[in-house]
C-alpha positions as CSV (number, residue, x, y, z in Angstrom):
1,X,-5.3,9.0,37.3
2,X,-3.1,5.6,37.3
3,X,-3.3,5.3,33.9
4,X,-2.3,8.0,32.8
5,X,0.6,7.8,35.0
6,X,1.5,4.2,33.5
7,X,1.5,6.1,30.3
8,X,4.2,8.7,31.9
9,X,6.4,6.1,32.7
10,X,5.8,4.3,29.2
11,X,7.5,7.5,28.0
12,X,10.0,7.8,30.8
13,X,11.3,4.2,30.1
14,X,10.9,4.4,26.3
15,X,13.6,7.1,26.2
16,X,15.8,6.1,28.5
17,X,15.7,2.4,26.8
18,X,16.4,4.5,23.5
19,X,19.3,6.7,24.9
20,X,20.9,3.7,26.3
21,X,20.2,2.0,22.5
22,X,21.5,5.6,21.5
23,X,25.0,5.2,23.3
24,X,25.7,1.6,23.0
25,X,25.4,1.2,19.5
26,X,26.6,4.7,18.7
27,X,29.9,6.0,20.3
28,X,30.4,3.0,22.7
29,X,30.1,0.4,20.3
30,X,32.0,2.5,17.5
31,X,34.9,3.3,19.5
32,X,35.2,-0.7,21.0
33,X,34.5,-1.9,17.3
34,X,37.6,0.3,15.9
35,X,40.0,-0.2,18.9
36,X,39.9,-4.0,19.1
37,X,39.1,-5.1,15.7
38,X,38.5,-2.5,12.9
39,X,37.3,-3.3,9.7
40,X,39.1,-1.2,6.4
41,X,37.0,0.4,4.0
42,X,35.5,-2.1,1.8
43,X,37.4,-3.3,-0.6
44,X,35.7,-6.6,-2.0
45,X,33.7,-9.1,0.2
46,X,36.9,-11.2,0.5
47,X,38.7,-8.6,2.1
48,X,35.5,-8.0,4.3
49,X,35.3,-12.1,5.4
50,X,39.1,-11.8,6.5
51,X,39.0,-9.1,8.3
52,X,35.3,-10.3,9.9
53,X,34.9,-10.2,13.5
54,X,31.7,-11.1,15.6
55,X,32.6,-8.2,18.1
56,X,31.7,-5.7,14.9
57,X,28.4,-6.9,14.9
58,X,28.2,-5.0,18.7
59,X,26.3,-2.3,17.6
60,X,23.5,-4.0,16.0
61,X,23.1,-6.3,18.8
62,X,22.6,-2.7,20.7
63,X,20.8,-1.0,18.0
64,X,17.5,-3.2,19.0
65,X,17.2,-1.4,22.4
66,X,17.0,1.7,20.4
67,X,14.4,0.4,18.2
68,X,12.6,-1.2,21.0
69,X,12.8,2.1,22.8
70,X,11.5,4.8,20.0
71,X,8.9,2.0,19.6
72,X,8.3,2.1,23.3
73,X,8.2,6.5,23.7
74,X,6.0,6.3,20.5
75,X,3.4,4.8,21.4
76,X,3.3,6.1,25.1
77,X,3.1,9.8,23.8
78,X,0.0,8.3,21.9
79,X,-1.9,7.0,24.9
80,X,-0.9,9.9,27.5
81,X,-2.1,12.6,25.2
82,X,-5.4,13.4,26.7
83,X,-6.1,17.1,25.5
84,X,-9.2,18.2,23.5
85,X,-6.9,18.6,20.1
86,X,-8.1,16.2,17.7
87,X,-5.3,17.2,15.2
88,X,-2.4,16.2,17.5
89,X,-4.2,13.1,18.9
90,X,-3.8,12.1,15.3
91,X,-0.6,13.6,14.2
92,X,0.5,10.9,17.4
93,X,-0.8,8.4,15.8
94,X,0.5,8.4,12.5
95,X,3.7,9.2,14.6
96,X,3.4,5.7,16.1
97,X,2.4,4.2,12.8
98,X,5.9,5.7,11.4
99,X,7.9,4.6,14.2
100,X,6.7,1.1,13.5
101,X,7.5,1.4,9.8
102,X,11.3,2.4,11.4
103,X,11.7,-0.5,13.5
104,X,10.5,-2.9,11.1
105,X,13.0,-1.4,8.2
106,X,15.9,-1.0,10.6
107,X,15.5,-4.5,12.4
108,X,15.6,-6.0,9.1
109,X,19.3,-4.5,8.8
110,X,20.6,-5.7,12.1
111,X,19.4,-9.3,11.3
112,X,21.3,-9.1,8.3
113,X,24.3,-8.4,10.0
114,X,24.3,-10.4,13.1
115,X,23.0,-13.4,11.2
116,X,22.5,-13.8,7.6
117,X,26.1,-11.4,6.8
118,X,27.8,-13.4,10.2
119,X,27.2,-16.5,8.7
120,X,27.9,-15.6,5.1
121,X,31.7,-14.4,6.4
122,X,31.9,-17.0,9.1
123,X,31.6,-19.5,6.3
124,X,33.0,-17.6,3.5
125,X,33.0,-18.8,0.2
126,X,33.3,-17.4,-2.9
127,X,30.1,-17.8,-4.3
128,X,28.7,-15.5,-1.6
129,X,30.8,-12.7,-2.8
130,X,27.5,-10.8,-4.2
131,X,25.4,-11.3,-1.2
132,X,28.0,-9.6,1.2
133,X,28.3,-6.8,-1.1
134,X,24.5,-6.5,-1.2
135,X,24.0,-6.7,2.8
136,X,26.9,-5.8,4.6
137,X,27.0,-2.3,6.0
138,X,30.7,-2.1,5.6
139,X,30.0,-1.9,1.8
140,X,28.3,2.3,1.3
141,X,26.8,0.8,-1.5
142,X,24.8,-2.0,-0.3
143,X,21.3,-2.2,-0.1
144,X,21.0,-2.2,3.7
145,X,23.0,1.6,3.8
146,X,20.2,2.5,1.6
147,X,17.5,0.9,3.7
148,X,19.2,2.1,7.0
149,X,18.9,5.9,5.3
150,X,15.4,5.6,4.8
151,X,14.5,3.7,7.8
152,X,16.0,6.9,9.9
153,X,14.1,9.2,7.4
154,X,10.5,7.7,8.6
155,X,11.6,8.0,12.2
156,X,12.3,11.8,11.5
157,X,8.7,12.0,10.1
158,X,7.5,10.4,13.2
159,X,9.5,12.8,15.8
160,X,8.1,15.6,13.6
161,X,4.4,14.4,14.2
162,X,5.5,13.6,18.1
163,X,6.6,17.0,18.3
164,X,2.9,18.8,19.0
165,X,2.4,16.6,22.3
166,X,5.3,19.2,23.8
167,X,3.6,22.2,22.3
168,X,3.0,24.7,25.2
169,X,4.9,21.8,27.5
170,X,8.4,21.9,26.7
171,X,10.0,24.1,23.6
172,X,13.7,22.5,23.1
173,X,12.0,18.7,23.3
174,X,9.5,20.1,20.1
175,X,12.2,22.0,18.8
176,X,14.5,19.0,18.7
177,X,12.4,17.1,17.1
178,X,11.5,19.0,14.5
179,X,15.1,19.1,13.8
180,X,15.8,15.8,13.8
181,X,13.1,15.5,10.9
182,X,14.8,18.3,8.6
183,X,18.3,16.7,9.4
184,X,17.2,12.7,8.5
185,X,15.3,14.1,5.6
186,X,18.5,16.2,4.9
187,X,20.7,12.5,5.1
188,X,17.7,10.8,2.9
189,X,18.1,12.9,0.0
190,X,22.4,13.2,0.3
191,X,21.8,9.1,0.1
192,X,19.8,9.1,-3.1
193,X,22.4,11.7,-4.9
194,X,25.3,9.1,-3.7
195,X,25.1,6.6,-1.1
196,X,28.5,6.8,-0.8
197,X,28.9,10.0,0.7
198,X,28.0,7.6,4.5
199,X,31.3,6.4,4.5
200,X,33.1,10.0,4.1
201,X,34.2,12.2,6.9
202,X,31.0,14.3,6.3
203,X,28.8,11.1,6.6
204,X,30.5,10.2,9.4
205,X,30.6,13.8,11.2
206,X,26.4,14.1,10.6
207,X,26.2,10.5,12.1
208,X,28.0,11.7,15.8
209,X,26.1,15.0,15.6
210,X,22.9,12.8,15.3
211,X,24.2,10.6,18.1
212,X,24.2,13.9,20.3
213,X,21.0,14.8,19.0
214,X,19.0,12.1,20.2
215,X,20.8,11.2,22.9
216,X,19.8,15.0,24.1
217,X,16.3,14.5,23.2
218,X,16.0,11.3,24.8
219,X,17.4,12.9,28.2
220,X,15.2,15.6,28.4
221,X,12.4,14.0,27.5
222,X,13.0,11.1,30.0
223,X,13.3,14.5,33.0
224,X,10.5,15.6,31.2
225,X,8.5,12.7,31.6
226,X,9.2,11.4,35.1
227,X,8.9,15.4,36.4
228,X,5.1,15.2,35.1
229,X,4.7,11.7,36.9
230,X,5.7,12.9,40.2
231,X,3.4,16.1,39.7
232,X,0.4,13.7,39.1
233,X,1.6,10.8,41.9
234,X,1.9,14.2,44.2
């Protein structure tokens, strides 16, 4: 019985380590970033380097409590799942197998930024003029926008396969994660018809209404969570 209570309050501290991930590096972050020291739209890695601040690397700094967190909620829906249906024991743990895909994809981006791109602008030199195209996030067409795309695509695989644990528990958590699926699948394939469209006012719009999104999910699935812990502790 006090295991499977640890495993409640893996989940409860998974998603509230995500939300907080969630709204740091989401609206927090963005708004600080663009009130103290915006960068314009990408022009040319020179223009990038000059206009470089550490602060804008904020969000990625906060972005690895998000990753932790999914990581975290993943694999505590895994080992609290104790009913007799084989197929959603399994769907969990492909789930956690996705998620881990996610966080290895999208950690890779924010070490690019807060190290490899920070030191590349820090330092910059013309020479490096292709490699700051190529990583920094400020540039739609760099490779780490593409990764970043794809990395949230796997995770929307993952809350799909996460989503039969709430089945007969909890209809707007499975509901909500189902959506989250069709809508990063939805982003995946805008990104392969042209990356640049993450940069526009659409991009940008589909990016908050995914902030709300998951910051929802992660709520109610934190109450959800720590509700059935007290019901077993009781």
């Amino acid at each position: 019985m006090e295991q499977k209570t640890n495993f409640k309050k893996l989940i409860s501290l998974g998603a509230l380590t995500a939300l907080t991930g969630y709204i740091l590096s989401g609206p927090v972050a963005f708004i600080l970033v663009n009130i103290i020291h915006p960068q314009p739209a990408w022009i040319s890695a020179e223009v990038f380097a000059k206009n470089y601040s550490t602060l804008q690397d904020l969000p990625f700094y906060f972005g690895f409590l998000l990753v932790g967190g999914m990581l975290m909620l993943a694999a505590g829906l895994y080992l609290d799942y104790t009913r007799e249906d084989i197929k959603i024991k399994f769907h969990l743990l492909v789930s956690l197998c996705w998620t881990i895909v996610f966080s290895a994809l999208i950690s890779f981006n924010y070490i690019c930024q807060t190290t490899f791109v920070h030191n590349l602008a820090l330092r910059y030199n013309k020479e490096y003029d292709s490699s700051i195209a190529a990583f920094s996030m400020s540039n739609p067409l760099s490779f780490c926008w593409a990764n970043e795309m794809w990395g949230y695509g796997f995770l929307g695989i993952a809350t799909l396969l996460m989503s039969g644990y709430y089945s007969g528990k909890n209809k707007t958590i499975r509901f909500l994660l189902i959506t989250n699926c069709f809508m990063s699948l939805l982003s995946v394939g805008l990104t392969i018809a042209n990356i640049n469209w993450v940069m526009t006012t659409g991009g940008l719009t589909c990016y908050f209404a995914w902030n709300v999104l998951m910051i929802l999910l992660m709520v109610l699935i934190e109450r959800q969570a720590r509700k059935e812990n007290i019901i077993i502790a009781g």
